[in-house]
Backbone of each chain as ProteinMPNN parsed JSONL, in Angstrom:
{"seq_chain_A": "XXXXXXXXXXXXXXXXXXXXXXXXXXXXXXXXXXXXXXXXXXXXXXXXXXXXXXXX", "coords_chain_A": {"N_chain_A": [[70.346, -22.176, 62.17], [68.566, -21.664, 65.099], [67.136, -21.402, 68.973], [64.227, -21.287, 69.915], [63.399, -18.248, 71.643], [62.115, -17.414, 74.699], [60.759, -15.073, 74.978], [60.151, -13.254, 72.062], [62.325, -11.567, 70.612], [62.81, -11.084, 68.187], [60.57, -11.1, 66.917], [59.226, -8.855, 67.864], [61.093, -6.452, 67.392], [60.169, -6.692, 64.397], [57.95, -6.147, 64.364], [58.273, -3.585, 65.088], [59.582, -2.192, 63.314], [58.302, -1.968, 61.347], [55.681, 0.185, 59.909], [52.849, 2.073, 60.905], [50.541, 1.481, 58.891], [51.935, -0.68, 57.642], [51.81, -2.729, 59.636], [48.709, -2.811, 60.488], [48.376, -3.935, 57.645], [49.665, -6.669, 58.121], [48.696, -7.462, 60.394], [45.871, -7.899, 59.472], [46.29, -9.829, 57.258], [47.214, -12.033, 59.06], [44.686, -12.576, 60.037], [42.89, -13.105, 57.843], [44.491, -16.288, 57.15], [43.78, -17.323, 60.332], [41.018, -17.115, 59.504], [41.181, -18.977, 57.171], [41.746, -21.323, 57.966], [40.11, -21.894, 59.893], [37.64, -22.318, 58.796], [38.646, -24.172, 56.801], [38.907, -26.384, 59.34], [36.12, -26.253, 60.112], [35.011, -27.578, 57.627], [36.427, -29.932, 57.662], [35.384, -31.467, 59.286], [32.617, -31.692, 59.118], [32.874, -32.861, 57.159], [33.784, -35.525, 58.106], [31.274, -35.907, 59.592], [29.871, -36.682, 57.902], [30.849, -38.369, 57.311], [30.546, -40.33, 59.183], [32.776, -40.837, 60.804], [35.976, -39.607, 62.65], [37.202, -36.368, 62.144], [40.044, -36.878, 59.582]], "CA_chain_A": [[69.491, -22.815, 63.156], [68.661, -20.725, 66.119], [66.355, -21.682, 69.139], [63.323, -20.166, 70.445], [63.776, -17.546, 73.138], [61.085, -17.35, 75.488], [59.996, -13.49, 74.676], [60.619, -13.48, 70.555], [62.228, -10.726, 70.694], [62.879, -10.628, 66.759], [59.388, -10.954, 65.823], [58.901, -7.425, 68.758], [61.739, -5.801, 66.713], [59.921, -6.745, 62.977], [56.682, -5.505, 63.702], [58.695, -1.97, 65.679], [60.079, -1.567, 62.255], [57.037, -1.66, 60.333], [54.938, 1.619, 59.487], [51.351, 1.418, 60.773], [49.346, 0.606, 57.179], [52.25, -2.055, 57.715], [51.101, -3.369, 60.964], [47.51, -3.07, 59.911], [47.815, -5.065, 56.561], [49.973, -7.625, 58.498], [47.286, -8.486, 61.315], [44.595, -8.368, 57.996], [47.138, -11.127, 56.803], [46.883, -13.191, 60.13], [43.548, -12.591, 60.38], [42.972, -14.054, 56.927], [45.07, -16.809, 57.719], [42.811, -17.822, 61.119], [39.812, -17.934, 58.582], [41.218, -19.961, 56.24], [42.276, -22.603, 59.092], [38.983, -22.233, 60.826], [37.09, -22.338, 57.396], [39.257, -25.447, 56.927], [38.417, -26.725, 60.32], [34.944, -26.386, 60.094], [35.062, -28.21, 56.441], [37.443, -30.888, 57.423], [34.75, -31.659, 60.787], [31.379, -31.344, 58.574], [32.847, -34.268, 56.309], [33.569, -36.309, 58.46], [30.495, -36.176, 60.429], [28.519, -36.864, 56.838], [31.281, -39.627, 56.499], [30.389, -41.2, 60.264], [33.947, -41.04, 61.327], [36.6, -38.676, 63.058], [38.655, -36.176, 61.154], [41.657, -37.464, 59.554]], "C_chain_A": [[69.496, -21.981, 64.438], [67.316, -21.359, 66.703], [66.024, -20.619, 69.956], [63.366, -19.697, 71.835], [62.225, -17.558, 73.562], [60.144, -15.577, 75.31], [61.004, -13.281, 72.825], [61.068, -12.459, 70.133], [62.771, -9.639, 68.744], [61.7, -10.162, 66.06], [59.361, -9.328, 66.742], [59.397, -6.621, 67.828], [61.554, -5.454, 65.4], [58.938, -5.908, 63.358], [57.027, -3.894, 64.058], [59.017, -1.416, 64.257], [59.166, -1.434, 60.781], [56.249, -0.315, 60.35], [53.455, 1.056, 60.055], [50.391, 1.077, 60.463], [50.087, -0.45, 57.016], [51.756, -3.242, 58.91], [49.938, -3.544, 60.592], [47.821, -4.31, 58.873], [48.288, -6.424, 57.32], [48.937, -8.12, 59.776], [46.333, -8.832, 60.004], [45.242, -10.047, 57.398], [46.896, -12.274, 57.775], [45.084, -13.515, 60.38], [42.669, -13.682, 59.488], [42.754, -15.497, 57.059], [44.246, -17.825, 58.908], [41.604, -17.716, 60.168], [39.84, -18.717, 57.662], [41.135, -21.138, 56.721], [41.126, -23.048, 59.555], [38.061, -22.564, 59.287], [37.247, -24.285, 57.314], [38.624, -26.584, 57.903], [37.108, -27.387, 60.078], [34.412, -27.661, 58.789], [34.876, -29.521, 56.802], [35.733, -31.89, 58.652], [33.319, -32.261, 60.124], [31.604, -33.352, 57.641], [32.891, -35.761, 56.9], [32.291, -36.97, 59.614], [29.587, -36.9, 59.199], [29.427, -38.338, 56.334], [31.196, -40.889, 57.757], [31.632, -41.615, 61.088], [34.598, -39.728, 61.625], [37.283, -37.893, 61.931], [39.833, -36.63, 60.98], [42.869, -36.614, 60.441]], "O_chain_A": [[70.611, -21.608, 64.805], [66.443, -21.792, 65.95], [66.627, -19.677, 70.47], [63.371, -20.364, 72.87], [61.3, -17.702, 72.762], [58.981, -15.305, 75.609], [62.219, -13.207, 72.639], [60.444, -12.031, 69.162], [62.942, -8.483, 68.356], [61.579, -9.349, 65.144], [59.544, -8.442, 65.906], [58.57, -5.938, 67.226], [62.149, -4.509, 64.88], [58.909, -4.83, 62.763], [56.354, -2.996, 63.551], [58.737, -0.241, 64.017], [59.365, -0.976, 59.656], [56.568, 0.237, 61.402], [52.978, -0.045, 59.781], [49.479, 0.551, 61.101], [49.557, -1.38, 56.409], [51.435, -4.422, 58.766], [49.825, -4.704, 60.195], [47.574, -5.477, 59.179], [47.486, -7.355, 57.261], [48.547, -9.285, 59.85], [46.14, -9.991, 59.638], [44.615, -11.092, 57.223], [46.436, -13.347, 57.384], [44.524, -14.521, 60.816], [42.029, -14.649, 59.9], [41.662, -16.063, 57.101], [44.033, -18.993, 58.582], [41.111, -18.843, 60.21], [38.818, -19.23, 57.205], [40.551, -22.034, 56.113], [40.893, -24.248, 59.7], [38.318, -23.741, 59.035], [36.486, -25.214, 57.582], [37.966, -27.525, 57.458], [36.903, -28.587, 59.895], [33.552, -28.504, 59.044], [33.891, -30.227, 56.585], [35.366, -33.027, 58.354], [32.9, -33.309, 60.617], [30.941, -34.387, 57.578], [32.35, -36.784, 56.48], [32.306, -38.034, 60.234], [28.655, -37.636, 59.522], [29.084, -39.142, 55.467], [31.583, -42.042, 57.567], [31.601, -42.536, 61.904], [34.116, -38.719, 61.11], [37.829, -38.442, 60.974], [40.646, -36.818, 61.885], [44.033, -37.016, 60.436]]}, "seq_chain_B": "XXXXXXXXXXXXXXXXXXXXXXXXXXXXXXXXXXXXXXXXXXXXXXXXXXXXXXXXXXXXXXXXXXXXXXXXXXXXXXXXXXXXXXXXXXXXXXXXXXXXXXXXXXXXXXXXXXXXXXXXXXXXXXXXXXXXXXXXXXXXXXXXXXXXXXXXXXXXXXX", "coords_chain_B": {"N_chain_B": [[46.867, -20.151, 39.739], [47.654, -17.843, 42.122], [49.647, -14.849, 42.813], [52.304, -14.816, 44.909], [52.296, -13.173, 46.945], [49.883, -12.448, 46.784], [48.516, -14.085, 47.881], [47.705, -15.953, 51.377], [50.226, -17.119, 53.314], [49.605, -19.842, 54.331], [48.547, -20.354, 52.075], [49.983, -20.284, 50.098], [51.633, -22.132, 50.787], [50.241, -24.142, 50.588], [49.439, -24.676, 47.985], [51.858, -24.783, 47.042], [52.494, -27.574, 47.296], [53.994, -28.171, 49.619], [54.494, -29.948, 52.274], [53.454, -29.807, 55.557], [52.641, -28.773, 58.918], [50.761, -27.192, 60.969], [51.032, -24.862, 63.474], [51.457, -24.043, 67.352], [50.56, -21.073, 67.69], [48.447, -20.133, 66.438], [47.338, -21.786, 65.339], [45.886, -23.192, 67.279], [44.309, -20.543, 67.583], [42.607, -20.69, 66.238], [41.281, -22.88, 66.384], [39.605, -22.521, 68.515], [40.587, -20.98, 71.008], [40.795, -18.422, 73.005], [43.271, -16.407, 72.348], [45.669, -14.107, 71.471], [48.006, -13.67, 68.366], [50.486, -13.088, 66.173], [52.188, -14.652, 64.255], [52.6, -17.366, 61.754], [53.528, -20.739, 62.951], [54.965, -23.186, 61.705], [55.672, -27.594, 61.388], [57.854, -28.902, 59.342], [57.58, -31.236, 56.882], [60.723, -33.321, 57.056], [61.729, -34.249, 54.512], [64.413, -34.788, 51.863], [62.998, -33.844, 49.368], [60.709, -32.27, 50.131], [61.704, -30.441, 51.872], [63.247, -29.062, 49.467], [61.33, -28.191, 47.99], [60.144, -26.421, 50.275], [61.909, -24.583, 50.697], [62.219, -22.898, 48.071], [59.881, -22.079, 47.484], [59.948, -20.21, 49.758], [62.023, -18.28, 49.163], [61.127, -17.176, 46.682], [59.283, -15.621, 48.737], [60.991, -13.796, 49.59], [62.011, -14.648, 52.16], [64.023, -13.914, 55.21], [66.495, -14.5, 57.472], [64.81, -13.369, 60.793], [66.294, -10.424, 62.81], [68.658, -10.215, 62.257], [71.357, -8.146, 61.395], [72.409, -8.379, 59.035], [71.132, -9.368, 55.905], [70.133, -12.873, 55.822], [69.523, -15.907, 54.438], [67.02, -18.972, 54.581], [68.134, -21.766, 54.057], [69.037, -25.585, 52.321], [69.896, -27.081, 53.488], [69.994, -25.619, 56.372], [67.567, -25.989, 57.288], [66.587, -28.429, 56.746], [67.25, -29.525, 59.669], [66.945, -30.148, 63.012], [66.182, -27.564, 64.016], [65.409, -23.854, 64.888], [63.788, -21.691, 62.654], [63.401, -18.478, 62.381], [61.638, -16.396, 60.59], [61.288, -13.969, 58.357], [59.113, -12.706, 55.712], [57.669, -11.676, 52.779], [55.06, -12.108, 53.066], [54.436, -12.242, 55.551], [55.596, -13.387, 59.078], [57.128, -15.94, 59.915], [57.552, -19.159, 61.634], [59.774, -21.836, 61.2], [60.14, -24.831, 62.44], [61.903, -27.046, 63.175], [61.611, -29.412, 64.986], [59.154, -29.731, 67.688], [58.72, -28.986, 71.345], [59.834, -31.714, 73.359], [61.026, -33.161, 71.32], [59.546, -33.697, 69.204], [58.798, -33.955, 65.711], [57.719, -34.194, 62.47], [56.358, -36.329, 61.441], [56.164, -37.431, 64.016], [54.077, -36.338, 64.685], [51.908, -36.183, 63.3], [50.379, -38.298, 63.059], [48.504, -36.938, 64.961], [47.194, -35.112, 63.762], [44.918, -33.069, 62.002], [43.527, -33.435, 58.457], [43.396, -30.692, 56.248], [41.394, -28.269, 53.994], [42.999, -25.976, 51.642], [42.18, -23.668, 49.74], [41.353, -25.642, 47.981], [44.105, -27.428, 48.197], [45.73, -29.965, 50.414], [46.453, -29.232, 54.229], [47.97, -29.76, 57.141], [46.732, -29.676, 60.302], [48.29, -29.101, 63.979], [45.713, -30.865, 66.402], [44.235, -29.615, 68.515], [44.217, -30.705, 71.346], [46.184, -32.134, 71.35], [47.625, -29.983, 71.101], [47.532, -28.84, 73.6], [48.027, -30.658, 75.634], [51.342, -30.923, 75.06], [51.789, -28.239, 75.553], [51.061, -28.949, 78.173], [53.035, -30.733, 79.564], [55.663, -28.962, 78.888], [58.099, -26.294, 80.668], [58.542, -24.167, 80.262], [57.704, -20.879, 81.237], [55.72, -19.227, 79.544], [54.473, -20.673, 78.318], [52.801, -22.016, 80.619], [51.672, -20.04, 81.033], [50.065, -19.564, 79.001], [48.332, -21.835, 79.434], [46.16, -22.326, 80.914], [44.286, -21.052, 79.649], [44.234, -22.164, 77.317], [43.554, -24.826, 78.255], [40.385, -24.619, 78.761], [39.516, -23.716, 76.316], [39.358, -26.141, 75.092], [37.865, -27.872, 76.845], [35.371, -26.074, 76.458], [32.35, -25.216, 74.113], [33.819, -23.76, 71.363], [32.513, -21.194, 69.571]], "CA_chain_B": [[47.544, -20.029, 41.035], [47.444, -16.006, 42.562], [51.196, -14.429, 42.998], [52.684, -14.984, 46.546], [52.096, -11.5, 47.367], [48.386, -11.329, 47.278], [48.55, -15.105, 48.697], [48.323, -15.888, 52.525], [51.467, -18.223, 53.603], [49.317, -20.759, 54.01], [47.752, -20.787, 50.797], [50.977, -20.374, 49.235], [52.737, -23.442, 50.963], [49.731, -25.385, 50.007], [49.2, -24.727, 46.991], [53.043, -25.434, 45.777], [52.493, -28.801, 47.793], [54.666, -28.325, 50.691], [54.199, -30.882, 53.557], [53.807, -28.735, 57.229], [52.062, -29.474, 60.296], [50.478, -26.132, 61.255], [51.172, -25.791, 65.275], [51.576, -23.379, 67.654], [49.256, -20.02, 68.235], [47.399, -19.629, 64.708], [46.726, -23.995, 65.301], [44.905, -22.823, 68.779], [43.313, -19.955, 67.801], [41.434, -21.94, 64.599], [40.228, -24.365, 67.032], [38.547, -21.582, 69.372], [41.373, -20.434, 71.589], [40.633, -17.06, 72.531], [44.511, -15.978, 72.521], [46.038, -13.503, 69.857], [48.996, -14.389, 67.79], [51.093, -12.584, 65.045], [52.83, -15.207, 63.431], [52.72, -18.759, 61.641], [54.429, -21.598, 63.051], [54.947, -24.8, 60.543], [56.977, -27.999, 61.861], [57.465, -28.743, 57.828], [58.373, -33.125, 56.907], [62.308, -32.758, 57.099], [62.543, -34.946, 53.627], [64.72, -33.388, 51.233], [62.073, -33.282, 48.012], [59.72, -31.532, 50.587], [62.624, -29.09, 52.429], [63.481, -28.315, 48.254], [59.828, -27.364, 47.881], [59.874, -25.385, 50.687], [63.055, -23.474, 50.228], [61.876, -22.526, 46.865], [58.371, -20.904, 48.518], [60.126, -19.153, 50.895], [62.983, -17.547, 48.341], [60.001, -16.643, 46.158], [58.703, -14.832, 49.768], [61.878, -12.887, 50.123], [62.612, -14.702, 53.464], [65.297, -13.689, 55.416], [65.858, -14.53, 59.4], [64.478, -11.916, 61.617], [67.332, -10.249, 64.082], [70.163, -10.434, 61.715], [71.75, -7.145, 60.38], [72.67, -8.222, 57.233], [70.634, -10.469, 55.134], [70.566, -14.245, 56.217], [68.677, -16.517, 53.755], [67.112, -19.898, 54.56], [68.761, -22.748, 52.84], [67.954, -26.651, 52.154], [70.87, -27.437, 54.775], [69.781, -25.361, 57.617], [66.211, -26.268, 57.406], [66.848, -30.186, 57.187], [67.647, -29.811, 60.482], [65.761, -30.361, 63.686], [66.461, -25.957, 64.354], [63.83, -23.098, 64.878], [64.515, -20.805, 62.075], [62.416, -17.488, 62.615], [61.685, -15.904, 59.339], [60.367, -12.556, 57.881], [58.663, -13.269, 54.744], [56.741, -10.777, 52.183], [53.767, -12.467, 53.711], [54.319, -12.096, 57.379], [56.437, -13.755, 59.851], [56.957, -17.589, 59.687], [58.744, -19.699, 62.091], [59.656, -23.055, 60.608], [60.43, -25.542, 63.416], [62.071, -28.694, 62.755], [60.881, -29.888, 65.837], [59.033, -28.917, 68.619], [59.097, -29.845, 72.859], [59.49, -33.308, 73.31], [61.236, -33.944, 70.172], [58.389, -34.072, 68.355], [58.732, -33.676, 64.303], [56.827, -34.162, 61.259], [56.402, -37.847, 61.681], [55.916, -38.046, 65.002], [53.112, -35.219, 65.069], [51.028, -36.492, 61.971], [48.939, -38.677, 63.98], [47.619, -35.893, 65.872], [46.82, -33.774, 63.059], [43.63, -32.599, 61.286], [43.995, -32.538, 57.07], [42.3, -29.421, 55.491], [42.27, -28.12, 52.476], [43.098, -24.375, 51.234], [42.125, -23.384, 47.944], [41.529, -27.295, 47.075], [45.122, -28.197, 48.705], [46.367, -30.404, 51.654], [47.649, -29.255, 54.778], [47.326, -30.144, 58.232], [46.907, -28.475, 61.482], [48.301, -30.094, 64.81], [44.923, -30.588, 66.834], [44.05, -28.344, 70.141], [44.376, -31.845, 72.625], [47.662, -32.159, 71.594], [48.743, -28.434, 71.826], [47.3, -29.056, 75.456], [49.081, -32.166, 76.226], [52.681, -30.624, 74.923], [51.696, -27.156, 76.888], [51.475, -29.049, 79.769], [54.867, -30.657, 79.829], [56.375, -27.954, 79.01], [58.063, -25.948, 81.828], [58.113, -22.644, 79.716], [56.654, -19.537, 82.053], [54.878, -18.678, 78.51], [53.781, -22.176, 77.702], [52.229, -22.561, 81.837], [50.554, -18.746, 81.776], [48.375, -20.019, 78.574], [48.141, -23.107, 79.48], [44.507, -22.444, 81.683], [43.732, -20.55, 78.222], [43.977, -23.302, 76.165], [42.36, -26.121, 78.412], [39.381, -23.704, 78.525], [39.307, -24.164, 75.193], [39.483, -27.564, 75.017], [36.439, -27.478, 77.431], [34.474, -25.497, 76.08], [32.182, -25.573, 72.746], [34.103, -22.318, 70.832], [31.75, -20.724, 68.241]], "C_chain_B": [[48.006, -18.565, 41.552], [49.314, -16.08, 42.793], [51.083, -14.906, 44.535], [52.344, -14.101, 47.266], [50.795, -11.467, 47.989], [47.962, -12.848, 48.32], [48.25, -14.936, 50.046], [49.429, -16.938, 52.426], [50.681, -19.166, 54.045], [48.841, -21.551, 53.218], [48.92, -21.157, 50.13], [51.816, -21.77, 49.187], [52.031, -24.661, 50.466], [49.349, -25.928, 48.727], [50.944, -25.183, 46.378], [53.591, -26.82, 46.871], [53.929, -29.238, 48.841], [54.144, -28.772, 52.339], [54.316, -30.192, 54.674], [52.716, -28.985, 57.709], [51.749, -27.731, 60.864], [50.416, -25.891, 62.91], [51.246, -24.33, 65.438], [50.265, -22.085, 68.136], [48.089, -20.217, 67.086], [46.973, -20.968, 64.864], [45.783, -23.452, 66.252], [43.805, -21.783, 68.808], [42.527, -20.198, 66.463], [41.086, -22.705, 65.195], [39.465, -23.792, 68.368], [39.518, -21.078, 70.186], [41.483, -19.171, 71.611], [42.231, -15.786, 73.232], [45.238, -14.804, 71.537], [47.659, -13.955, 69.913], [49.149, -13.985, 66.843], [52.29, -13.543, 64.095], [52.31, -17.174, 63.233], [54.142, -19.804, 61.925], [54.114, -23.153, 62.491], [56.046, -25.423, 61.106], [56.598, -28.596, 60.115], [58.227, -30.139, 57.82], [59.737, -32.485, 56.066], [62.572, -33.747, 55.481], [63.285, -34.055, 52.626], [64.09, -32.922, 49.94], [61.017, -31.803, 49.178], [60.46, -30.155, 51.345], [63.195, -28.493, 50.967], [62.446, -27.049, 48.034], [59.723, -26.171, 48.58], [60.763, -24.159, 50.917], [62.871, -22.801, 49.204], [60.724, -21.243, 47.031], [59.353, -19.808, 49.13], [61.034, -18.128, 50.218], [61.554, -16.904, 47.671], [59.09, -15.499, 47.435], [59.476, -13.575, 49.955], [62.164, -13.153, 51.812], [63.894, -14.909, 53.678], [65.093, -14.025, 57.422], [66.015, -13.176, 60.198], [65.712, -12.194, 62.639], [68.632, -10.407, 63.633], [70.356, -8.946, 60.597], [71.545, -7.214, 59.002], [71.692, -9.333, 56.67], [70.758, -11.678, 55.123], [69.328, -15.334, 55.673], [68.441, -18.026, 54.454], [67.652, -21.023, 53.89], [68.13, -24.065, 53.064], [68.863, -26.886, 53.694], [70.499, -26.694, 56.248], [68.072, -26.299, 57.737], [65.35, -28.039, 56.886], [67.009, -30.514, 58.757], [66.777, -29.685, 61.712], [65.751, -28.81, 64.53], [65.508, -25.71, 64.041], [64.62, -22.114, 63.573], [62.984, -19.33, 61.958], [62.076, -16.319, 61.535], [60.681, -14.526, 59.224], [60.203, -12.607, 56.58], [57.467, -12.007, 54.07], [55.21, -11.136, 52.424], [53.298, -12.386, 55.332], [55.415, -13.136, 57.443], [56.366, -14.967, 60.033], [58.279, -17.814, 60.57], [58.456, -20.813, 61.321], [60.574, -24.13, 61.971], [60.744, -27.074, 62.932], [61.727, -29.875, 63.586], [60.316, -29.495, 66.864], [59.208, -29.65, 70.088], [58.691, -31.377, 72.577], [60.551, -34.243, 72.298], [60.106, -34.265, 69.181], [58.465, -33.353, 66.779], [57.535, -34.45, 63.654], [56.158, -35.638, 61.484], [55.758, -38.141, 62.798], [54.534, -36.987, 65.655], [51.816, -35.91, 64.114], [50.06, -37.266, 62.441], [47.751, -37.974, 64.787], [47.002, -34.673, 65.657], [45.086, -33.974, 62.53], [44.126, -32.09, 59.751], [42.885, -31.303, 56.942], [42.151, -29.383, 54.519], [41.96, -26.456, 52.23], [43.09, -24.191, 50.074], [42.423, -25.13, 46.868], [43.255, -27.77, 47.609], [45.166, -28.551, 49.959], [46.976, -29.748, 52.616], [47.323, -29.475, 55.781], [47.403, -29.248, 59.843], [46.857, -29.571, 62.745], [46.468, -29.434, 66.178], [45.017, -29.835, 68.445], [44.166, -29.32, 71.508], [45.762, -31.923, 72.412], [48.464, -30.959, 71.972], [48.778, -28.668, 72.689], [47.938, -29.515, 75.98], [50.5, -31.276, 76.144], [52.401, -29.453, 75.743], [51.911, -28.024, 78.296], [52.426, -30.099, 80.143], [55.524, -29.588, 79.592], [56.757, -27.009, 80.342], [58.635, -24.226, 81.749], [57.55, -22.014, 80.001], [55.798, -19.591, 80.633], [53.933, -19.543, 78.522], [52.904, -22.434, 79.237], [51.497, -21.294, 81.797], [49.78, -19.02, 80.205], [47.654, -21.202, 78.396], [46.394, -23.326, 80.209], [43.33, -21.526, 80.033], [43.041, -21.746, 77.129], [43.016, -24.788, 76.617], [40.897, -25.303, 78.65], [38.381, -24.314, 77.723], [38.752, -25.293, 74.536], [38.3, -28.347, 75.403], [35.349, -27.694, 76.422], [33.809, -25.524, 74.482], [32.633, -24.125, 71.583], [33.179, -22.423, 69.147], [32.788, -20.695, 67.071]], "O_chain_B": [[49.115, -18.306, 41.084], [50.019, -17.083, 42.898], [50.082, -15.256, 45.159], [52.054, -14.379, 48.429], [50.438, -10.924, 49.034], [47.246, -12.748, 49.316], [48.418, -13.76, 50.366], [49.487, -17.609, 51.396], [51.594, -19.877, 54.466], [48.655, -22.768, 53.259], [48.974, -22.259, 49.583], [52.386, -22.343, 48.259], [52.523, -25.722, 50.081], [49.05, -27.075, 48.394], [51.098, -25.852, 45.356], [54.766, -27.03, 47.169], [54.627, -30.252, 48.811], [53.612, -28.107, 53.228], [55.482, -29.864, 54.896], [51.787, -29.41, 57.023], [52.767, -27.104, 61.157], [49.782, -26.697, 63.592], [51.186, -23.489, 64.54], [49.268, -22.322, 68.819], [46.896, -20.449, 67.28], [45.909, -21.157, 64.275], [44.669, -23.266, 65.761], [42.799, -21.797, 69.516], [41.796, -19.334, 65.98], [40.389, -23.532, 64.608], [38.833, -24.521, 69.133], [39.127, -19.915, 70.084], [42.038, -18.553, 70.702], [42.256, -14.878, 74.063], [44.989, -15.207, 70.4], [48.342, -14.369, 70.85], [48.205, -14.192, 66.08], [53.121, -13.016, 63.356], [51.885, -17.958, 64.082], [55.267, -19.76, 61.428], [53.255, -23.97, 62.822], [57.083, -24.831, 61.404], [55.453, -28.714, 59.681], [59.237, -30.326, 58.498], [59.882, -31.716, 55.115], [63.767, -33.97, 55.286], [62.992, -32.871, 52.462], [64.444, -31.874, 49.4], [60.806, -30.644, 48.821], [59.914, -29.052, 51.394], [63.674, -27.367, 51.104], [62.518, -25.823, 47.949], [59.383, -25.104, 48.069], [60.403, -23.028, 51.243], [63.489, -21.741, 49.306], [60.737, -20.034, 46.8], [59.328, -18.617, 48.82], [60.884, -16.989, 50.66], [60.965, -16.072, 48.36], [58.319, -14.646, 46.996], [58.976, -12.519, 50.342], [62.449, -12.256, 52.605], [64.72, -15.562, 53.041], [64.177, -13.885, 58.231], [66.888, -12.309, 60.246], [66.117, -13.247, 63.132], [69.592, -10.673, 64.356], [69.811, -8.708, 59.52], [70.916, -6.57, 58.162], [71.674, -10.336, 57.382], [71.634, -11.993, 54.318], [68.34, -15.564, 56.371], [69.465, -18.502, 54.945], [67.352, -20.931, 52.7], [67.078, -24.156, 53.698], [68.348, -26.825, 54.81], [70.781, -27.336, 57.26], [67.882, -27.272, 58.467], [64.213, -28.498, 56.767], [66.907, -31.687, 59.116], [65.742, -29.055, 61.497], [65.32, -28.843, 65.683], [64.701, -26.35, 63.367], [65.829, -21.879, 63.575], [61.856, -19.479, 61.488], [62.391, -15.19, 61.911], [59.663, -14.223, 59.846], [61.292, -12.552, 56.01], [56.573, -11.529, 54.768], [54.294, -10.448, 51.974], [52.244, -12.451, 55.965], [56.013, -13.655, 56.501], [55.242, -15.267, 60.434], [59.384, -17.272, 60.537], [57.357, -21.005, 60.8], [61.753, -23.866, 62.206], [60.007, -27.946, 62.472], [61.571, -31.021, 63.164], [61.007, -28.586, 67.324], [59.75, -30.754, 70.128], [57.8, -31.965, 71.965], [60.829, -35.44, 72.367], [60.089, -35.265, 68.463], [58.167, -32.16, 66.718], [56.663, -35.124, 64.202], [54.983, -35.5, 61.823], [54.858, -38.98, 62.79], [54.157, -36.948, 66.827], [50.717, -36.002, 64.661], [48.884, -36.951, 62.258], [46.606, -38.301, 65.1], [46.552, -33.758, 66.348], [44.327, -34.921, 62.741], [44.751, -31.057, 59.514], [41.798, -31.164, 57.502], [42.606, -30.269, 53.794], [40.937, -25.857, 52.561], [44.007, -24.55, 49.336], [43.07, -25.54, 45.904], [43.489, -28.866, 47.099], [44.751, -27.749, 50.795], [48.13, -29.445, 52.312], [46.092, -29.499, 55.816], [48.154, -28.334, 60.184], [46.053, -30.497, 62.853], [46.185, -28.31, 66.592], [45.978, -29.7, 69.202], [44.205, -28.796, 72.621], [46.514, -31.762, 73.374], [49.438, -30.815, 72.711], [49.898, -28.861, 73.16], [48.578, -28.988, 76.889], [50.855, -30.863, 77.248], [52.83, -29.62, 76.885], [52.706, -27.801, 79.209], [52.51, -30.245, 81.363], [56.167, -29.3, 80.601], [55.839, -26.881, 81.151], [58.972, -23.421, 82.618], [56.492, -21.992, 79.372], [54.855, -20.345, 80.875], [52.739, -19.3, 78.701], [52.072, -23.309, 78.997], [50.54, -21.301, 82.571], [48.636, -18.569, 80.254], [46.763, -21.535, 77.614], [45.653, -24.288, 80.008], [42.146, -21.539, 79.697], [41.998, -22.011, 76.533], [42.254, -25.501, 75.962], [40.146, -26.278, 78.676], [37.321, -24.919, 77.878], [37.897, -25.348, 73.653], [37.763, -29.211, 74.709], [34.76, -28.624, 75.87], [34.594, -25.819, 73.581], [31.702, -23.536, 71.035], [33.169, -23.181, 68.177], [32.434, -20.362, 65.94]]}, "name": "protein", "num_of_chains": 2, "seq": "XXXXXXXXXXXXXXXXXXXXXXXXXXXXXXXXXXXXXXXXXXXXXXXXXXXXXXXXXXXXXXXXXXXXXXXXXXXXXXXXXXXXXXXXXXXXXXXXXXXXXXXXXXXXXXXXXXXXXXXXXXXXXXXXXXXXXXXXXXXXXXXXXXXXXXXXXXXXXXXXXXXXXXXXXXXXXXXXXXXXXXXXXXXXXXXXXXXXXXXXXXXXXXXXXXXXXXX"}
């Protein structure tokens, strides 16, 4: 269990130790990631407008 | 069901029906927040069928916690617990938060979520009024310099 420092400085240290076709694919990964969510989003928003109520 | 590999970590957790509350940067910038953000943060329901589930995912990821020399695996016992555990995962970088400011866990967030669905599965994402709200208690320099970011957001109609 460990809590969150204010500057993360593990995640700074993961991506320093990555190669930069690793850095690349890993934003491609987040990037992903935010379109699946927003994708999602957009979905989740659409239904409930066709169902006359808020998203769950 | 695709390997884990070619997966994202959110497909993966939803597809092997692991309960998590999607929060944090990647929650904000899916609801228009024009912030960037390199990692997923999940507060994940602390029961222990659903902390099995997700111990299982994450071994299958090869997560280990970032900032530790030697190799330091998640287990069911740490991650029952209301601890940040900051993970490096063959998918990217996952924190798993057992709770976040406030005290706020799985339970006590779920009202304020949005379900989805990823590849036909469940999962939920905490909505962009509540990030707001918990940003602004918070008394975290980080959490107060994107705090005019995010009510913006909140504002505004993001494409």
């Amino acid at each position: 269990m460990e809590e969150r420092p204010e500057v993360d400085e593990t995640l700074i240290a993961a991506f320093l130790a990555m190669t930069p076709e690793e850095r690349i694919r890993q934003n491609d990964r987040t990037l992903a990631m935010i379109e699946e969510l927003r994708d999602g989003i957009a979905r989740a928003a659409e239904f409930a407008r066709d169902a006359g109520s808020k998203p769950r | 069901m695709a390997s884990p590999a070619l997966q994202s970590l959110l497909a993966t957790l939803a597809a092997s029906h692991v309960e998590v509350i999607v929060v944090g940067g990647l929650a904000a910038v899916a609801q228009g927040a024009p912030i960037t953000t390199h990692d997923l943060d999940i507060v994940p329901r602390r029961t222990a069928e659903n902390i099995a589930r997700l111990v299982a995912v994450l071994l299958d990821l090869d997560a280990r916690y970032r900032g530790h020399a030697d190799v330091k695996r998640p287990t069911e016992a740490i991650l029952i617990g209301k601890g940040h555990s900051l993970l490096m995962t063959s998918s990217g970088p996952l924190d798993v938060l057992g709770e976040i400011e406030g005290q706020r866990d799985y339970d006590v967030l779920l009202p304020d979520t949005i379900e989805i669905q990823i590849g036909g599965n469940p999962i939920r994402v905490l909505k962009l009024e509540t990030i707001v709200a918990i940003k602004r208690q918070s008394k975290h320099p980080k959490d107060q310099r994107m705090l005019p970011v995010l009510e913006a957001a909140l504002k505004g109609t993001p494409r």
